[in-house]
Backbone as CSV, one residue per row, in Angstrom:
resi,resn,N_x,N_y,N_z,CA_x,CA_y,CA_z,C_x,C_y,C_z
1,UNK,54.175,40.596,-28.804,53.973,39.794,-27.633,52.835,40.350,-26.773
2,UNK,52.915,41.348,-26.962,51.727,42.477,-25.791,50.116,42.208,-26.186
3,UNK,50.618,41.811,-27.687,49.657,41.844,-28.398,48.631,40.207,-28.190
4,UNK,49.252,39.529,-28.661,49.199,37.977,-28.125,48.463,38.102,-26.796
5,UNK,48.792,38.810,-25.171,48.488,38.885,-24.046,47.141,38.725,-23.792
6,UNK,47.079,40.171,-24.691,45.847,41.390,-25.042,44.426,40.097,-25.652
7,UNK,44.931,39.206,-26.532,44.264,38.292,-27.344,43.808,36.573,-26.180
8,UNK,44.881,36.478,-25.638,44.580,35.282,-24.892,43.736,35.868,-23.512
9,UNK,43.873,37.351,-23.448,42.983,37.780,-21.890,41.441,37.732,-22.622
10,UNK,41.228,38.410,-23.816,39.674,38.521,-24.470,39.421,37.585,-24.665
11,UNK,40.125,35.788,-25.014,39.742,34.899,-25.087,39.357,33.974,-23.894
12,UNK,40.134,34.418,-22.791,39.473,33.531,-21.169,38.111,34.739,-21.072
13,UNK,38.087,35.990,-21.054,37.044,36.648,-20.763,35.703,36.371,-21.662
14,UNK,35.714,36.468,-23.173,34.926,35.401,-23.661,34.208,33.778,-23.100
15,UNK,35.062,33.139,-23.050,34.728,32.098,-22.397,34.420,31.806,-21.271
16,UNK,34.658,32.418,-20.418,33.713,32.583,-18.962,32.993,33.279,-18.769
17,UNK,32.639,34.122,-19.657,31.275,34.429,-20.021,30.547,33.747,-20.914
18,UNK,30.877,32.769,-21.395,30.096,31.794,-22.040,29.655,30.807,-20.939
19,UNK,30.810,29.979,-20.460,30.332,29.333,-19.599,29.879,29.560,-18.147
20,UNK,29.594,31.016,-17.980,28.798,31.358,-16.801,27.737,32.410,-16.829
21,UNK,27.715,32.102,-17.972,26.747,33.370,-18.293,27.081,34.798,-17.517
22,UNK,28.400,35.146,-17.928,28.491,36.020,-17.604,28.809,36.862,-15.827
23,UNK,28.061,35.645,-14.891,28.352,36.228,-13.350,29.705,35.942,-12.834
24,UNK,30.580,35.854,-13.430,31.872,35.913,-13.420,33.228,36.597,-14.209
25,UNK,32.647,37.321,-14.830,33.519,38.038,-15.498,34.454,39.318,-15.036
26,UNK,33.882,39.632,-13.851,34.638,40.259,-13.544,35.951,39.939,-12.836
27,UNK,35.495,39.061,-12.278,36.657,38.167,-11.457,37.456,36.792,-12.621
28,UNK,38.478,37.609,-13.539,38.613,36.301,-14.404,39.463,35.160,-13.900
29,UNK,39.767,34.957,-12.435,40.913,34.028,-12.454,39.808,33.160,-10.969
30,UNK,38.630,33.835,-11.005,37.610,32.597,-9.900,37.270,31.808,-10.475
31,UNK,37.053,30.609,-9.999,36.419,29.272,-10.017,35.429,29.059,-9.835
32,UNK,34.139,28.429,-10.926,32.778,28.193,-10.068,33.120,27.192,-9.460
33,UNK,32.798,26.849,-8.560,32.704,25.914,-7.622,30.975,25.460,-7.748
34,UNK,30.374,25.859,-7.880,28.906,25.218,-8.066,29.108,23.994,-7.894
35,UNK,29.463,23.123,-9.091,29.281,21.902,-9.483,29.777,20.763,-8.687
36,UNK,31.359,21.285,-8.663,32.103,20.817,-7.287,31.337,19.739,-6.204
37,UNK,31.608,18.500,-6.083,30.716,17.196,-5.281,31.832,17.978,-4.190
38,UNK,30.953,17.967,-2.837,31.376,18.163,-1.388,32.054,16.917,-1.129
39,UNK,32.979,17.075,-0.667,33.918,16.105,0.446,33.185,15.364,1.112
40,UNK,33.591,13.880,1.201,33.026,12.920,1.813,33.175,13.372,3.330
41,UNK,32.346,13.162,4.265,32.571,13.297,6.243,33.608,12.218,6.179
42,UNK,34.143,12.505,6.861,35.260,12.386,7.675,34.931,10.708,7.858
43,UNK,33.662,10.571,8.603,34.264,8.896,9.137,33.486,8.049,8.038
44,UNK,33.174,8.510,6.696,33.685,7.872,5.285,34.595,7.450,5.350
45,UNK,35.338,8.612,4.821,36.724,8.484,4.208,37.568,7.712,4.989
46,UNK,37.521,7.559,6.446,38.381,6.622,7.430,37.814,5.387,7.144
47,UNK,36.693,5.207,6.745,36.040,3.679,6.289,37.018,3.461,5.105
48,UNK,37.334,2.239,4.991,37.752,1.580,3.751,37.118,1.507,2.500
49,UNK,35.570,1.510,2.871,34.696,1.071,1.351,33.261,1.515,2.535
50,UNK,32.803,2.332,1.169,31.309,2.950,1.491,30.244,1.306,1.637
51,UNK,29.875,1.316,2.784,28.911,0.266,3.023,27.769,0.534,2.412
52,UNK,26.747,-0.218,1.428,25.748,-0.042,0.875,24.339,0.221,2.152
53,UNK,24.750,-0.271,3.477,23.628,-0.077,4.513,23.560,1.607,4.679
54,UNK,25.012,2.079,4.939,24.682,3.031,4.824,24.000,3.859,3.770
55,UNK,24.182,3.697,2.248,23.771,4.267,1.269,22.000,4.542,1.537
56,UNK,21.959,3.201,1.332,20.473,2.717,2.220,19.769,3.245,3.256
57,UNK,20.247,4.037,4.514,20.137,4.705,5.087,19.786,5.731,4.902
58,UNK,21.222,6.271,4.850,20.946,7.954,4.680,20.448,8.538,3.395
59,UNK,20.476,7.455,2.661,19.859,8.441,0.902,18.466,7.803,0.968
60,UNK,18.084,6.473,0.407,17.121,6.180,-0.094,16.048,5.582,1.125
61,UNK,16.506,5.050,2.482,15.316,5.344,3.305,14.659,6.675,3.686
62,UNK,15.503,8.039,3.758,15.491,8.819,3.794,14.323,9.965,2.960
63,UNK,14.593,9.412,1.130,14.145,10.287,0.044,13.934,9.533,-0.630
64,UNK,13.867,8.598,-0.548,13.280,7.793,-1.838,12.270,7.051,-1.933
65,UNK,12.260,5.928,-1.037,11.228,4.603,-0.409,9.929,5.176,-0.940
66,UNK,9.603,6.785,0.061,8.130,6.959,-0.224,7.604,6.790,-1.804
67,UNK,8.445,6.567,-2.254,7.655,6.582,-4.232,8.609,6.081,-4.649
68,UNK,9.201,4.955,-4.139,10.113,3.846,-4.934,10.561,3.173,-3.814
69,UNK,9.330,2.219,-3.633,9.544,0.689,-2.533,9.573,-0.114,-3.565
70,UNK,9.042,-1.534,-2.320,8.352,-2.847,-3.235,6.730,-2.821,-3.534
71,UNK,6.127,-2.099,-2.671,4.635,-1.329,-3.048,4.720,-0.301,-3.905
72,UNK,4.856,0.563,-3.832,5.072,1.704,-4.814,5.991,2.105,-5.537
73,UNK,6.133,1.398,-6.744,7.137,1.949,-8.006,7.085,2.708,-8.932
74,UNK,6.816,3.973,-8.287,6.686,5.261,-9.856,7.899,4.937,-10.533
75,UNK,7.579,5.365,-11.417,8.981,4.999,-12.646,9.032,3.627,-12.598
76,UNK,8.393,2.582,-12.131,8.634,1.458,-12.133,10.252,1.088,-11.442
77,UNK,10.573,1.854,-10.557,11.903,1.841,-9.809,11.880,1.237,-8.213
78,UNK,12.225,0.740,-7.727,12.320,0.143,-6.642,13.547,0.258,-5.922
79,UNK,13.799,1.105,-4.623,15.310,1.547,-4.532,15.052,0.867,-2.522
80,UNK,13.633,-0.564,-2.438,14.067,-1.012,-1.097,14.918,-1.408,-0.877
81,UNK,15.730,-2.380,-1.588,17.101,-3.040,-1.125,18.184,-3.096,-2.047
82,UNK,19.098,-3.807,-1.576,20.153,-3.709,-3.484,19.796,-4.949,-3.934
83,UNK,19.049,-5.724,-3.670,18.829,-6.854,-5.101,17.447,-6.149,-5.868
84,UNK,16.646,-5.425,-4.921,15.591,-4.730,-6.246,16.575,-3.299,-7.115
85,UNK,17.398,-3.258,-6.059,17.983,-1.459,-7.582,19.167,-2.529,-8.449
86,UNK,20.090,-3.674,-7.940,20.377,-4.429,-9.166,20.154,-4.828,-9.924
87,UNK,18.737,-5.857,-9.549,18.679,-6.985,-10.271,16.911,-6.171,-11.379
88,UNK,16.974,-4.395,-11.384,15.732,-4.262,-11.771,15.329,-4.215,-12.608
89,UNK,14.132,-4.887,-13.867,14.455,-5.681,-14.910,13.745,-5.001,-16.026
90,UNK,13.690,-3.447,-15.426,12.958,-2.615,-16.171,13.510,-1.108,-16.863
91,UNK,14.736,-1.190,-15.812,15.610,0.302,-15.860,17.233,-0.116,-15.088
92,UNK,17.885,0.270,-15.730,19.423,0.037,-15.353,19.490,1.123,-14.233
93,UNK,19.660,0.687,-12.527,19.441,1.688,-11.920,20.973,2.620,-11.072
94,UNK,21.433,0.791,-11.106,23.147,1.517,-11.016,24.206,0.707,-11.889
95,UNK,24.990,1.647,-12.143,26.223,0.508,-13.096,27.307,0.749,-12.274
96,UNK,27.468,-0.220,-11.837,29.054,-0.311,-10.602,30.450,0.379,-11.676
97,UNK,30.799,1.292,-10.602,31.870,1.850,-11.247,31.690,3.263,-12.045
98,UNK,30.263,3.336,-12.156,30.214,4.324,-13.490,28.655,5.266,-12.447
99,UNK,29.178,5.855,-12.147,28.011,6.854,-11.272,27.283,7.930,-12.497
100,UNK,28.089,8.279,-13.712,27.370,9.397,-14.585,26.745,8.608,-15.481
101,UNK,26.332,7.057,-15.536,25.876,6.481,-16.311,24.730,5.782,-15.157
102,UNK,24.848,5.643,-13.986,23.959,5.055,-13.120,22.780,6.303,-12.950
103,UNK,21.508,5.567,-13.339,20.407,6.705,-13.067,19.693,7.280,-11.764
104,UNK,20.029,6.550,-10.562,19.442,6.810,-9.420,21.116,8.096,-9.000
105,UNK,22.575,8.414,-9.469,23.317,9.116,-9.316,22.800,10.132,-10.256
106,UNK,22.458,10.217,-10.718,22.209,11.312,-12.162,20.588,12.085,-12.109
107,UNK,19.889,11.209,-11.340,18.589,11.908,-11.070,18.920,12.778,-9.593
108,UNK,19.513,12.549,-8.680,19.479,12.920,-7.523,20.630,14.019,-7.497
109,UNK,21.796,13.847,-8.905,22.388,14.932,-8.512,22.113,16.234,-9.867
110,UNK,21.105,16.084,-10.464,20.397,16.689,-11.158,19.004,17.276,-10.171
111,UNK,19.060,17.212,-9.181,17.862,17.328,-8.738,16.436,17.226,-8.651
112,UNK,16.432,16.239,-9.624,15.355,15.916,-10.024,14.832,15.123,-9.142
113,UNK,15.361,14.164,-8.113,14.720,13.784,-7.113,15.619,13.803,-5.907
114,UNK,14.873,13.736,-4.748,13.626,13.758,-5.051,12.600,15.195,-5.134
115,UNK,11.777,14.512,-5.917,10.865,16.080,-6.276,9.988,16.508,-4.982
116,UNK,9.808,16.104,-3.869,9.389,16.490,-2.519,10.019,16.853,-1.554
117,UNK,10.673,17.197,-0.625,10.712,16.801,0.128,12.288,17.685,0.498
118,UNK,13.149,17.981,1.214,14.739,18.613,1.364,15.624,17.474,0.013
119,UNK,16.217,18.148,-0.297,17.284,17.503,-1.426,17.977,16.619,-0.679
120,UNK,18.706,16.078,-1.622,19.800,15.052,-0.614,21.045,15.883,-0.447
121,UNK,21.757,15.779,0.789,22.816,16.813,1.374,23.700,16.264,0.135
122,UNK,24.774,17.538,-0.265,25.612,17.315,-0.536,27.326,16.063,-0.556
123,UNK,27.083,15.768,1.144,27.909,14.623,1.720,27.161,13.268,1.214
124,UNK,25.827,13.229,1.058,25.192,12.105,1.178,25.973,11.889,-0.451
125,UNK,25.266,12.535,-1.164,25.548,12.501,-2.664,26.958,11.925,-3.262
126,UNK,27.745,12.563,-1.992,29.222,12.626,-2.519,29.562,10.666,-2.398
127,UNK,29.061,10.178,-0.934,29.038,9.245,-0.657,28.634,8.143,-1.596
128,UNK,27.510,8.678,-2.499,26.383,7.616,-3.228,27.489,7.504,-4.694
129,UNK,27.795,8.458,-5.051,28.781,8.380,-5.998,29.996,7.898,-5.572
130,UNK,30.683,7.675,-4.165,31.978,7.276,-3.770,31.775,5.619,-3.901
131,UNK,30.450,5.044,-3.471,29.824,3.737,-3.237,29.735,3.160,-4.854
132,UNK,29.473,3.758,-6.161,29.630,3.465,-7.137,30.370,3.083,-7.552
133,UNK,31.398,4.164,-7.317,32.556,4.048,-8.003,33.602,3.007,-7.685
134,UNK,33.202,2.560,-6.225,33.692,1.528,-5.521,33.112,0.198,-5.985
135,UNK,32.158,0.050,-6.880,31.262,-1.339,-7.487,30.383,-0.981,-7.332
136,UNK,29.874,-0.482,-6.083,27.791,-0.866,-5.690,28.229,-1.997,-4.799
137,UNK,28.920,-2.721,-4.084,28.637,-3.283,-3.848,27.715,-3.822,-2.450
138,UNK,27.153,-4.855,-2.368,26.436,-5.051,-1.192,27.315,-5.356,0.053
139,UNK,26.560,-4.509,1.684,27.761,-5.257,2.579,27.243,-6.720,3.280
């Protein structure tokens, strides 16, 4: 039985050193938290359903517009309103319901955009994925 112990402790210590390369091994029973999406603010979560004005707001007037309007579409992406990121007939930009398959959720929480400028806060993010998962829909 001691033995077994001895075998399932070298096997979590293995593996969190796999999956952390190692900066956790000493501590085998911590949690990365890295990845972890931050908690929606507070007067979200008292909202019923993430309003797309806000999305609009605080994410993409914010970090995006400058290089994905209706004038300027790098990537050929357009994130001014929600009938150009729905209806856009070049790139699937959100899929209601499905935020790890929607590409404007997956670029921004990859960090890849935006590539200028302060990242998008953590709350915002949490929000943009809460608004997905809720449809996308428009208010």
């Amino acid at each position: 039985m001691k033995r077994l112990a001895t075998y399932q402790r070298l096997f979590l210590t293995a593996l969190i050193v796999a999956t952390t390369g190692g900066a956790r091994a000493q501590g085998l029973f911590e949690i990365n938290t890295e990845f972890i999406p931050a908690p929606l603010p507070q007067e979200i979560i008292s909202s019923q359903n993430i309003r797309f004005s806000d999305v609009q707001k605080r994410i993409f007037d914010q970090s995006s517009t400058q290089c994905h309007s209706a004038t300027k579409q790098k990537g050929k992406v357009n994130l001014s309103s929600y009938d150009s990121i729905m209806k856009n007939s070049k790139k699937v930009i959100v899929i209601p319901g499905s935020p790890e398959e929607s590409l404007v959720y997956t670029e921004i929480f990859s960090e890849s955009m935006p590539p200028k400028g302060p990242a998008v806060s953590p709350e915002d993010l949490a929000m943009l994925k809460q608004w997905i998962l809720e449809g996308a829909v428009n208010d």
